[in-house]
C-alpha positions as CSV (number, residue, x, y, z in Angstrom):
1,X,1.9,13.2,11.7
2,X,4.5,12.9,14.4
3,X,5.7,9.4,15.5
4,X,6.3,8.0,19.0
5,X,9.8,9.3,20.1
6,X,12.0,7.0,22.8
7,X,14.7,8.6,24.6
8,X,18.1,8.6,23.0
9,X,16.3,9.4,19.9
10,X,19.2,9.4,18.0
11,X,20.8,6.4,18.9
12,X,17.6,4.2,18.4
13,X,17.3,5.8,15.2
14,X,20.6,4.3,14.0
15,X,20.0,1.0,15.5
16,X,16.3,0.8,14.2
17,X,17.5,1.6,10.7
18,X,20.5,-0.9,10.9
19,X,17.8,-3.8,12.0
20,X,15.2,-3.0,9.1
21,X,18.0,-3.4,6.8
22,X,19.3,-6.4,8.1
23,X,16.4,-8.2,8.4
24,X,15.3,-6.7,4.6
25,X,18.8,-8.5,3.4
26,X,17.6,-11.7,5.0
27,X,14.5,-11.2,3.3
28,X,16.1,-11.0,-0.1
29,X,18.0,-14.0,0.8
30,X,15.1,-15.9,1.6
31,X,13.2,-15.5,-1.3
32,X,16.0,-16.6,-3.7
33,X,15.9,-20.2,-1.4
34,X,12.1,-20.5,-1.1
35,X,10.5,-23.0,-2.1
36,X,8.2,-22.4,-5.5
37,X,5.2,-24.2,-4.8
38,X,3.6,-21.1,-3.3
39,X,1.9,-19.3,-6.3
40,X,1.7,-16.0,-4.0
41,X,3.5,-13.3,-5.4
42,X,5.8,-11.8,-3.1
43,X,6.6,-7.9,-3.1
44,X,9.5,-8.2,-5.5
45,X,7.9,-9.8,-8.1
46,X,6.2,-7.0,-9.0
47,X,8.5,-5.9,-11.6
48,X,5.9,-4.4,-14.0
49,X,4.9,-1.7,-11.4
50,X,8.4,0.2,-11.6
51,X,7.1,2.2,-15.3
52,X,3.7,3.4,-13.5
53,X,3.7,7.8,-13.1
54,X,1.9,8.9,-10.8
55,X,-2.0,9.8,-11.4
56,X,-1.7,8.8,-14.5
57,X,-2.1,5.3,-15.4
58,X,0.3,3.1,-18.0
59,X,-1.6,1.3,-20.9
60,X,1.1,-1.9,-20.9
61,X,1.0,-5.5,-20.3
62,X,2.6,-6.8,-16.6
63,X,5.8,-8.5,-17.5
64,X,6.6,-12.0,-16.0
65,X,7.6,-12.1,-12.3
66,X,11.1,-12.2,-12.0
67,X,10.2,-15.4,-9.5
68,X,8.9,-18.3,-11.7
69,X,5.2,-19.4,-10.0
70,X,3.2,-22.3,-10.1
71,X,-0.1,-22.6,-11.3
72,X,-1.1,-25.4,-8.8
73,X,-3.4,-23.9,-6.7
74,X,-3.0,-24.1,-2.9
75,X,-5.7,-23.7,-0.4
76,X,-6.4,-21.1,1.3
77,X,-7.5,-22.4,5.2
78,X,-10.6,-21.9,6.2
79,X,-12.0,-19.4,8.3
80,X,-13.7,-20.0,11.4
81,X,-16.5,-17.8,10.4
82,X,-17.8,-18.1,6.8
83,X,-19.6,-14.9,5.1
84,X,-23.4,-16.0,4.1
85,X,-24.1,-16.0,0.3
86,X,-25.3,-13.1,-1.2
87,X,-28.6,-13.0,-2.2
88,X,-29.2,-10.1,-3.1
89,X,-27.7,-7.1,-5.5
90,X,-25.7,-5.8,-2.5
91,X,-23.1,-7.3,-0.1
92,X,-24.8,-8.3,2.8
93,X,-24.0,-8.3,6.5
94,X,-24.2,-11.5,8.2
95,X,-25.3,-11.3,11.7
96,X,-24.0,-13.9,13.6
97,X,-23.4,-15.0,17.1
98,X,-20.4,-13.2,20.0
99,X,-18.3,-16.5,19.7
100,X,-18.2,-16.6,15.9
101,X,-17.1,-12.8,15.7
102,X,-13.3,-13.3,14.4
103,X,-11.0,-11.6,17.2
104,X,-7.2,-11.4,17.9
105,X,-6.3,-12.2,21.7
106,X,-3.1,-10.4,22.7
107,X,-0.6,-12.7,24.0
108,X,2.8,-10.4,24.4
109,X,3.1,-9.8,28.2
110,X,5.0,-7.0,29.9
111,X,8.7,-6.7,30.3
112,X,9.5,-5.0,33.7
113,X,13.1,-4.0,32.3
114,X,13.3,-0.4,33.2
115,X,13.3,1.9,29.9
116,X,12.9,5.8,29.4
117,X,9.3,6.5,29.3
118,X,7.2,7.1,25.4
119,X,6.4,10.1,23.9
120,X,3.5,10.1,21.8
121,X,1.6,12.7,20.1
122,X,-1.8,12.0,19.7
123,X,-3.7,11.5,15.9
124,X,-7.4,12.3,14.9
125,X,-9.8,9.5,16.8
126,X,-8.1,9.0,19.3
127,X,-9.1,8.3,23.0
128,X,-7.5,7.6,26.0
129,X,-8.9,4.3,26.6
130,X,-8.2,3.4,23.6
131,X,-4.6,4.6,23.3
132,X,-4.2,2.9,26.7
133,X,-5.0,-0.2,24.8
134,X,-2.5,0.0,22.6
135,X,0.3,0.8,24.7
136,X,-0.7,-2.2,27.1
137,X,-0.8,0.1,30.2
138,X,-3.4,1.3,32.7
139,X,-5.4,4.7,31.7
140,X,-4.3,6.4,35.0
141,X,-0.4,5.7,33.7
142,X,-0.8,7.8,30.7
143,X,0.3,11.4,31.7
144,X,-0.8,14.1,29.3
145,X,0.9,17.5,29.3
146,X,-2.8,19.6,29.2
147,X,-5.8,18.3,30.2
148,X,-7.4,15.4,27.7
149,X,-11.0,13.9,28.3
150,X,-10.8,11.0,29.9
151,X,-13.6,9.5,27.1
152,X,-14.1,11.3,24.5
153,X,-11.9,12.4,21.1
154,X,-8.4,13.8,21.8
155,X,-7.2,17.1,19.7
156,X,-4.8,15.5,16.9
157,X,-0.6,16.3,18.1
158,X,-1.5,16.3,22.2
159,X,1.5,15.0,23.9
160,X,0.9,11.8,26.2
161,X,3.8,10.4,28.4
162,X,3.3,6.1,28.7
163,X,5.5,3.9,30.1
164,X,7.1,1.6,27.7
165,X,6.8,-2.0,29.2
166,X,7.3,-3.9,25.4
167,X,10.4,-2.7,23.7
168,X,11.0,-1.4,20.4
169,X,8.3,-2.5,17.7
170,X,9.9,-2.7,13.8
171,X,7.1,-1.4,11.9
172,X,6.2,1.5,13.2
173,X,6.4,3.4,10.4
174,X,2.6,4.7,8.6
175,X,2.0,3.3,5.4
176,X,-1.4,4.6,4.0
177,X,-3.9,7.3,6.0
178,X,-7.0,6.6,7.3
179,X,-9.1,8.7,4.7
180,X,-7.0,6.6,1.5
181,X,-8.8,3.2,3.4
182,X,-12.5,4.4,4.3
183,X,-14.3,5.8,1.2
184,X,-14.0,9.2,2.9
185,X,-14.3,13.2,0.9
186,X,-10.9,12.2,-0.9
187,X,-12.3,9.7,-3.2
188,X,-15.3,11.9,-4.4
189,X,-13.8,13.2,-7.6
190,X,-12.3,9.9,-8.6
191,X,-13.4,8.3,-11.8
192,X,-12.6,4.8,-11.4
193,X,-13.9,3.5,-14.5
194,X,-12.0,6.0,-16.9
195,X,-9.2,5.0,-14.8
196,X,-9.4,1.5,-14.9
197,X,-10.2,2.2,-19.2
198,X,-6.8,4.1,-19.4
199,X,-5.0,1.5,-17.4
200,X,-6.3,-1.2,-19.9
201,X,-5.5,-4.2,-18.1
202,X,-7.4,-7.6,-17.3
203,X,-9.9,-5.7,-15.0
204,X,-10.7,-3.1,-18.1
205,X,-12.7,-5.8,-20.0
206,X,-13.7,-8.3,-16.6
207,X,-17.2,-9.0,-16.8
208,X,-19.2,-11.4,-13.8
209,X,-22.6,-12.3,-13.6
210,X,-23.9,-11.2,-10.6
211,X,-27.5,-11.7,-8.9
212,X,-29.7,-11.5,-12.4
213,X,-27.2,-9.2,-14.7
214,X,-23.8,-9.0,-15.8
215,X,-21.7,-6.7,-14.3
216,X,-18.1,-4.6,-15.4
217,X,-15.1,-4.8,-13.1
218,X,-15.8,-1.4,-12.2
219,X,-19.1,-2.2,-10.9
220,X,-18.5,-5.1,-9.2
221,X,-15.4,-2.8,-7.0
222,X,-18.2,0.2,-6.5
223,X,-20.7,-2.1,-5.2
224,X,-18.5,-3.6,-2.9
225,X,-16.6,0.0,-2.0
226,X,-20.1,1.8,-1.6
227,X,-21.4,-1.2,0.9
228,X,-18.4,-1.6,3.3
229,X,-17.3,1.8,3.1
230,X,-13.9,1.1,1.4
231,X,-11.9,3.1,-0.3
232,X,-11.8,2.1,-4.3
233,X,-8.4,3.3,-5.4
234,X,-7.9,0.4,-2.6
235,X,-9.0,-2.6,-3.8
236,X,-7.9,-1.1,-7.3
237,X,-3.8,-1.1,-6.1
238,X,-4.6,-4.4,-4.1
239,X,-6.1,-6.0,-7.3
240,X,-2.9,-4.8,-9.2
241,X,-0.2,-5.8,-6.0
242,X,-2.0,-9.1,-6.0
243,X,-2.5,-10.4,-9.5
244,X,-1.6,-7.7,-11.7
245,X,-5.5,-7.3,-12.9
246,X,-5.3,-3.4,-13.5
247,X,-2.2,-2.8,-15.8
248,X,-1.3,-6.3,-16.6
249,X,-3.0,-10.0,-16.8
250,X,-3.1,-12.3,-14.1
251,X,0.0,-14.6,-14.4
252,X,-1.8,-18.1,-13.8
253,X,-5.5,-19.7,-12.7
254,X,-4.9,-18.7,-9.3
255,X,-4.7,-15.4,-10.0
256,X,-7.4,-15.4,-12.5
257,X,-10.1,-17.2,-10.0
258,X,-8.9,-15.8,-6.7
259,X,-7.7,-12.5,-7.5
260,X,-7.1,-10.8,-3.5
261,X,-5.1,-14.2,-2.9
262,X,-7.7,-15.8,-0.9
263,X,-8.1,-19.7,-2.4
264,X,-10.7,-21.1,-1.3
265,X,-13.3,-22.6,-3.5
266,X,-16.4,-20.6,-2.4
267,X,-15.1,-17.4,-3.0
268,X,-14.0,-17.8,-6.7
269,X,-14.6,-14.3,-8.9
270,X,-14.2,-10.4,-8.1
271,X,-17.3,-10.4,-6.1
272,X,-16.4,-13.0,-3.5
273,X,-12.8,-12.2,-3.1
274,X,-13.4,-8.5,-2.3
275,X,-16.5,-9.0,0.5
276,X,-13.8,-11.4,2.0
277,X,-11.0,-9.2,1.7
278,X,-13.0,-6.3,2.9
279,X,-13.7,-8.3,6.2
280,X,-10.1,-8.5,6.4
281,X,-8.9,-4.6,6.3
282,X,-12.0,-3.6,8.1
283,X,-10.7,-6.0,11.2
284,X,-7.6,-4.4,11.2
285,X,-9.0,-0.9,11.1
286,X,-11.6,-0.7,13.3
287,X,-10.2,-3.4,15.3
288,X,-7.2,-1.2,15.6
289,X,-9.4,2.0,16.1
290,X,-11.8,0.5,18.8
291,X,-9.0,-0.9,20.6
292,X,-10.0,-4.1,20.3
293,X,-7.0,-6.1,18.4
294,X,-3.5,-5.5,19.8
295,X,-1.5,-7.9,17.3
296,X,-1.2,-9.0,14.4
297,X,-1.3,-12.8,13.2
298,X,1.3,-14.1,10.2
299,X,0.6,-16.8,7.6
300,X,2.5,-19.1,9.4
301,X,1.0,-19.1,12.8
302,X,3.3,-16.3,14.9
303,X,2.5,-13.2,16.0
304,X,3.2,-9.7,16.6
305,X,2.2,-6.7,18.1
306,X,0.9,-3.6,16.5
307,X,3.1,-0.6,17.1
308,X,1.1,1.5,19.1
309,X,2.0,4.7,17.3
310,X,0.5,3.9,13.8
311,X,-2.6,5.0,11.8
312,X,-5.8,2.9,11.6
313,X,-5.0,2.8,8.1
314,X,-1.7,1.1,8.2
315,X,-2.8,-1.4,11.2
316,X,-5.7,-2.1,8.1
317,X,-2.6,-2.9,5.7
318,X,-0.1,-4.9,8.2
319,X,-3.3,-6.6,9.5
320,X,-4.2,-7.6,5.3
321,X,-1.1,-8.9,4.1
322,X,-0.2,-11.0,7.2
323,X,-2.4,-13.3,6.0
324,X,-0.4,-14.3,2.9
325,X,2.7,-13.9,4.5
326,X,5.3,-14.9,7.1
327,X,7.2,-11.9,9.2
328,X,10.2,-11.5,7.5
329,X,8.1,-11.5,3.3
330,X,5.2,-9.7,5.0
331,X,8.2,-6.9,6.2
332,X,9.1,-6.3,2.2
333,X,5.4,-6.6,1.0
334,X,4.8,-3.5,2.9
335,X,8.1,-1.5,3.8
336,X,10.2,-2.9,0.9
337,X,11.3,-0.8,-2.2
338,X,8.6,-3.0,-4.4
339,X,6.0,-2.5,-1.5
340,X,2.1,-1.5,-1.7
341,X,3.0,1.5,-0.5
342,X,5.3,2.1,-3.4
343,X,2.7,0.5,-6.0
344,X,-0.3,2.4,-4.3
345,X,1.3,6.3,-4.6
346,X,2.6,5.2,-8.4
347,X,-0.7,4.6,-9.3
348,X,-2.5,7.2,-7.6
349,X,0.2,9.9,-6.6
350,X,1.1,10.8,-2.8
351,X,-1.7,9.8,-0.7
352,X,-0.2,12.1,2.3
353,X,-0.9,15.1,0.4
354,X,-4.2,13.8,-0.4
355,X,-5.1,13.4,2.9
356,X,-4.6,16.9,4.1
357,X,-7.1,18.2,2.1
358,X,-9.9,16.4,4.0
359,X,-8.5,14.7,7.1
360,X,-8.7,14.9,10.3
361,X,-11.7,12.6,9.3
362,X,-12.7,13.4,13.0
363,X,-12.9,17.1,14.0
364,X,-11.9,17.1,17.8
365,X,-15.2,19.1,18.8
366,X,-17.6,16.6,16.5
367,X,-20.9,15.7,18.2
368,X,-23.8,13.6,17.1
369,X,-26.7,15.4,15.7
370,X,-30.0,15.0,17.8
371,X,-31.3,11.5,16.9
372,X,-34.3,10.3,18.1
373,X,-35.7,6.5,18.6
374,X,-36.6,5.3,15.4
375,X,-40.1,4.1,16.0
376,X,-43.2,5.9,17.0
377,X,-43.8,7.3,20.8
378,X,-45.6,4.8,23.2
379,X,-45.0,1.9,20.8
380,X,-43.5,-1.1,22.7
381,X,-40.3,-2.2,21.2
382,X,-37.4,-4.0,22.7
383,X,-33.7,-3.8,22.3
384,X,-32.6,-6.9,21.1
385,X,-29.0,-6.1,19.9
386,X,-26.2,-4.5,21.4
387,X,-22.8,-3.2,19.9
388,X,-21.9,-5.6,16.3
389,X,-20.7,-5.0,13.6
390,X,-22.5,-2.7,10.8
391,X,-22.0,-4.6,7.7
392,X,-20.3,-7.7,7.7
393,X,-18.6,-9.9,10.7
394,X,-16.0,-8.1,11.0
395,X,-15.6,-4.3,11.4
396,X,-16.7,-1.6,13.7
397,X,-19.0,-2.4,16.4
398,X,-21.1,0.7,14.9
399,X,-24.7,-1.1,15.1
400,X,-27.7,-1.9,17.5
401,X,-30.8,-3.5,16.8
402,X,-34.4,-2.9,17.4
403,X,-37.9,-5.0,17.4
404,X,-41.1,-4.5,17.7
405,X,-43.2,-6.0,19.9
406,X,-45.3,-9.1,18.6
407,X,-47.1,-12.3,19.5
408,X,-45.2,-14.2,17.2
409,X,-41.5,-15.1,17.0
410,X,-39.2,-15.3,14.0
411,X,-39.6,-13.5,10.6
412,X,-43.2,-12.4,10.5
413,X,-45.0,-9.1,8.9
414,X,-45.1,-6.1,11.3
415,X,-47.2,-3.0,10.6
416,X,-45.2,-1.2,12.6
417,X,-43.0,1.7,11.5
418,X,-39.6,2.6,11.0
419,X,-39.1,6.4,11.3
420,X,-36.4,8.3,10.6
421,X,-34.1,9.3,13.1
422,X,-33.0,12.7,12.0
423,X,-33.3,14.6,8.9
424,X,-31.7,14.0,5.6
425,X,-32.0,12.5,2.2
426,X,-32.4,9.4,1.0
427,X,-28.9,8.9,-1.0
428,X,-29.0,4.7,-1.5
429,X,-31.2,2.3,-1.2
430,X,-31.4,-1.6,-1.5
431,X,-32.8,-4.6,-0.5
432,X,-33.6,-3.8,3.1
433,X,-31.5,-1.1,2.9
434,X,-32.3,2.8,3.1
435,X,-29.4,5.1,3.7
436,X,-30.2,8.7,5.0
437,X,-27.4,11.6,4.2
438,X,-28.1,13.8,6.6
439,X,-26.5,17.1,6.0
440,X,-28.2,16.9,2.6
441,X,-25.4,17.7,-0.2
442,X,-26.3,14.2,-1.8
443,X,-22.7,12.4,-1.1
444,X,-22.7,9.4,1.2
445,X,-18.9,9.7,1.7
446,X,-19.2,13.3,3.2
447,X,-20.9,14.3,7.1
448,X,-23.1,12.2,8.8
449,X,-24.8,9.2,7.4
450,X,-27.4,6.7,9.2
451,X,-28.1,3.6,7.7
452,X,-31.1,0.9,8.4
453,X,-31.3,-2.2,7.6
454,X,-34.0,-5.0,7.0
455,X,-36.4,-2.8,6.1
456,X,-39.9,-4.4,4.4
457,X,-40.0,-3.7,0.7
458,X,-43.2,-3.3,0.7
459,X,-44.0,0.5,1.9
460,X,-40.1,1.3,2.0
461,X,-39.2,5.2,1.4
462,X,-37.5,6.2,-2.2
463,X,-34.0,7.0,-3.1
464,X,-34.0,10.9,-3.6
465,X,-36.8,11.4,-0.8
466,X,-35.8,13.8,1.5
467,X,-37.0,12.9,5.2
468,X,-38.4,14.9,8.2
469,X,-37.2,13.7,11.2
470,X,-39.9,10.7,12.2
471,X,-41.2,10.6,9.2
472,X,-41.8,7.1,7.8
473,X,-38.9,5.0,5.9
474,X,-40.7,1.6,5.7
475,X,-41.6,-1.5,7.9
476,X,-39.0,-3.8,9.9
477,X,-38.4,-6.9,8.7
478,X,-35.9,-10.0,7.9
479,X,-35.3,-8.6,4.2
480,X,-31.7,-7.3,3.1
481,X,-29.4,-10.5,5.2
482,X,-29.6,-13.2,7.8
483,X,-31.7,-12.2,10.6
484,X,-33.7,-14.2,13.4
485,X,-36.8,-12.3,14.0
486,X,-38.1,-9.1,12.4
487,X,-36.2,-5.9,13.6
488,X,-34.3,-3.0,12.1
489,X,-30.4,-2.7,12.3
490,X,-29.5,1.0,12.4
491,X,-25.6,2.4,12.4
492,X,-23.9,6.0,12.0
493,X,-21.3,7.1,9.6
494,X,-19.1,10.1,9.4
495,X,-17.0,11.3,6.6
496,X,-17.3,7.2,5.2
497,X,-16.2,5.8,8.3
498,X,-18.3,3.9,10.3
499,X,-18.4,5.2,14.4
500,X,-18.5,2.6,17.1
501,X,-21.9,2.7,19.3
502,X,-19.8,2.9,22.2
503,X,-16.7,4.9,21.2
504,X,-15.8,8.5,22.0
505,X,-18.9,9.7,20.1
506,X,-21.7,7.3,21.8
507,X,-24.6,6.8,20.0
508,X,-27.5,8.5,21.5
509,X,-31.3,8.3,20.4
510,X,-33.7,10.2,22.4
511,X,-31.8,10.6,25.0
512,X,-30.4,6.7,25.6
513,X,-27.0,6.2,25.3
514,X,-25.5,2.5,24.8
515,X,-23.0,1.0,26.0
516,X,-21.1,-2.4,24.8
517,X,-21.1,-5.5,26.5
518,X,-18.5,-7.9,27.6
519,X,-19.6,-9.7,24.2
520,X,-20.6,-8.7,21.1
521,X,-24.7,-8.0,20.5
522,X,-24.6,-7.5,24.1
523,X,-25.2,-4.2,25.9
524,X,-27.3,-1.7,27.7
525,X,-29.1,1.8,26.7
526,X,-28.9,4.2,29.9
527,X,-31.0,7.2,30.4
528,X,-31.1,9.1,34.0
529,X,-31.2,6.0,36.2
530,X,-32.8,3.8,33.5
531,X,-31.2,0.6,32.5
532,X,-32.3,-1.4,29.5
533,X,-30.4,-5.0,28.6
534,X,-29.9,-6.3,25.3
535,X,-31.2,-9.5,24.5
536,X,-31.4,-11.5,20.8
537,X,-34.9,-12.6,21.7
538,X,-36.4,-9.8,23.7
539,X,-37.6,-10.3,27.1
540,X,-38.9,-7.6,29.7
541,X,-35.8,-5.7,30.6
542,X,-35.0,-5.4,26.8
543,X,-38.8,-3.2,26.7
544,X,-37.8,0.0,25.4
545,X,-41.2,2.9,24.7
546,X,-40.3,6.0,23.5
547,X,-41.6,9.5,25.2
């Protein structure tokens, strides 16, 4: 994948690598004078990772960290935005209101020193508007040397000219791909619990009771992988970077009861830690894919922007691990020679090779299949959500919501159907949950996917079912998460990653097409000269009948 190149190539090439490595020395120094009462374990501790081969996992207990840690635990802040309980035997999205939705506000402004003009060559999913975003310039400054659409996907390696109005950025180098973060094609033949058996660590014999059973280490990381879409050789090599749970034991409580790093007393266990931690990587990814987050904030309150050149994937790794550290530890967690990078291809070989076998995740010519409204023709129904987030608060802004019409308000029986919006099989179901493969091979991680939510138990379609488009998959309803009235939440997937309702591939159901507004939940559907508002409660402009 080629990089953003600067004039005088050369030149900055030396001077960039002279200012990583001087600011790595300072790193070193400064962990030999910090202050122990952190029990975070910084990048070099992780001694015990330097025996791992790759592919092949090391039966061996971690050794100690070559920095002593406390065991006192230290509290993790709180978030302004608290995940609800889980309920049920699936992680569950929350649906909460535009101000609550966690965001990143950019804050670097433009320096008008004169400097050569970048050179960037696009990378799968991108779009101009979106790459303008980035860059902090205007669309009409980006020159490209063919013609790009001005909307939709970019081909992978086109050459754009920007104007440069921030300066060098240090990490601009890619640290994971985008199909090693989403559970995309490349994690189909991956046996995670023979894995995790061969690795023989804490994790190999972890047990939690969840819901109404007890469930393995492994099961707790596929429930959580399958649900959010993340990759689980992931959260495996996070586990291990954070508190050594594959190969080794965790070193103290805090690892033991908080193993992602995340201490806060509601989200003790496996469970809770990765449905927080998930919130965390998805932000970065889609946040970096959508163009919606710029920078990226640091443990101890500063900031930085996002190289504009980098993968979604590696925004999804800076944007993680600047929560447990400041710039200069946060620089050797993921560039040093003890890195995740480093730990992540040791335990599961090159992940750049990997990739090539199934990414682009986007091809450039990739259009939605015909999808139709999901309700019956002349049934009132209203649009009551706009672009939010498909599972979770945080993520992409992949789903809309849809009501039927009823004399009654709040969480109340409808006999009204769900139907399916285009072909496909029934591949996963859950409370309120039907998921719909819809090229059919069975695998949720491969083609497109559609997913609705708070669908009525009672009536609901089974798992193995394969659907006619508009055939019946169950009743809305309030089942399967927080929700303020009965309606169904729908979303898209392609190759596991979840595709904004308003992005470069808009979501389109008979013939609509939405639109984001200036918040999230807000938003419009368009048809013709047809204009239909988003509104949480339903009102008339939010009536939407289907032909």
């Amino acid at each position: 994948m080629k990089q953003v190149q600067f004039t005088g190539r050369k030149a900055w090439s030396r001077a960039k690598k002279f200012l990583i490595v001087s600011i790595f020395i300072i790193w070193l120094i400064s962990i030999s004078a910090c202050s122990l009462s952190s029990y975070y374990v910084s990048a070099l501790d992780l001694t015990a990772t330097a025996g791992f081969q790759a592919l092949t996992p090391i039966v061996q207990a971690t050794p100690d960290p070559v920095i002593p840690i406390n065991t006192v635990l230290e509290k993790t802040p709180e978030p302004t935005q608290e995940a609800t309980a889980v309920s049920e035997g699936i992680p569950i999205p929350t649906e909460v209101q535009p101000e609550d939705i966690a965001t990143v506000i950019p804050t670097a402004t433009r320096d008008l020193t004169p400097r050569p003009p970048l050179i960037y060559y696009t990378q799968a999913g991108d779009t101009i508007p979106v790459v303008a975003a980035r860059f902090g310039v205007n669309r009409d400054e980006i020159k490209a040397q063919e013609p790009v659409s001005e909307t939709g996907l970019i081909s992978p390696g086109a050459l754009l000219i920007i104007p440069d109005y921030y300066g060098a950025n240090i990490a601009s180098d890619p640290l994971l791909p985008d199909s090693e973060i989403v559970y995309s094609p490349s994690a189909l033949d991956f046996n995670m619990d023979e894995f995790v058996q061969q690795a023989g660590g804490y994790l190999s014999t972890y047990r939690e009771y969840h819901v109404d059973r007890w469930y393995s280490g492994v099961e707790i990381i596929e429930l959580v992988a399958i649900a959010d879409s993340i990759n689980p050789r992931l959260l495996l090599a996070l586990l291990e970077f954070q508190s050594h749970w594959v190969y080794g034991e965790p070193q103290n409580l805090a690892q033991k009861n908080y193993p992602l790093g995340y201490v806060i007393a509601a989200k003790q266990g496996l469970y809770k830690q990765l449905t927080y931690g998930v919130q965390t990587l998805a932000m970065g990814y889609y946040g970096w894919r959508e163009g919606r987050i710029t920078e990226i904030l640091f443990s101890d309150g500063s900031k930085q922007r996002i190289a504009p050149n980098i993968n979604a994937g590696s925004a999804a790794i800076q944007h993680f691990f600047a929560e447990f550290y400041d710039p200069l530890r946060w620089l050797g967690a993921i560039y040093g020679p003890e890195s995740f990078p480093v730990l992540f291809e040791k335990m599961f070989g090159n992940p750049w090779l990997r990739a090539q076998t199934v990414e682009p995740l986007f091809p450039t010519n990739l259009t939605q299949p015909v999808l139709q409204l999901p309700f019956y023709p002349g049934k009132i129904w209203s649009f009551t959500g706009g672009p939010h987030p498909a599972w979770g608060y945080n993520g992409s802004y992949a789903a809309i919501d849809f009501a039927p019409a009823s004399s009654e308000h709040g969480c109340v029986k409808s006999d009204d159907w769900v139907l399916a919006s285009a072909p496909g099989l029934v591949v996963r179901t859950g409370p309120g949950l039907v998921v719909v493969d819809m090229d059919g091979d069975g695998f949720e991680q491969t083609g497109w996917v559609m997913i609705y939510l708070h669908i009525a138990s009672t009536g609901k379609v089974s798992k193995g079912t394969y659907l006619d488009q508009d055939q019946q998959i169950g009743h809305p309803s309030c089942e399967g998460g927080s929700a303020t009235g009965t309606h169904v939440h729908i979303a898209r997937k392609f190759n596991g990653e979840w595709l904004a309702a308003d992005g470069a591939i808009p979501f389109t159901l008979s013939g609509w097409v939405v639109h984001k507004g200036d918040k999230v939940y807000e938003g419009t559907l368009t048809r013709d000269d047809k204009l239909i508002t988003a509104r949480v409660y339903g009102s008339y402009e939010t009536v939407i009948i289907r032909d």
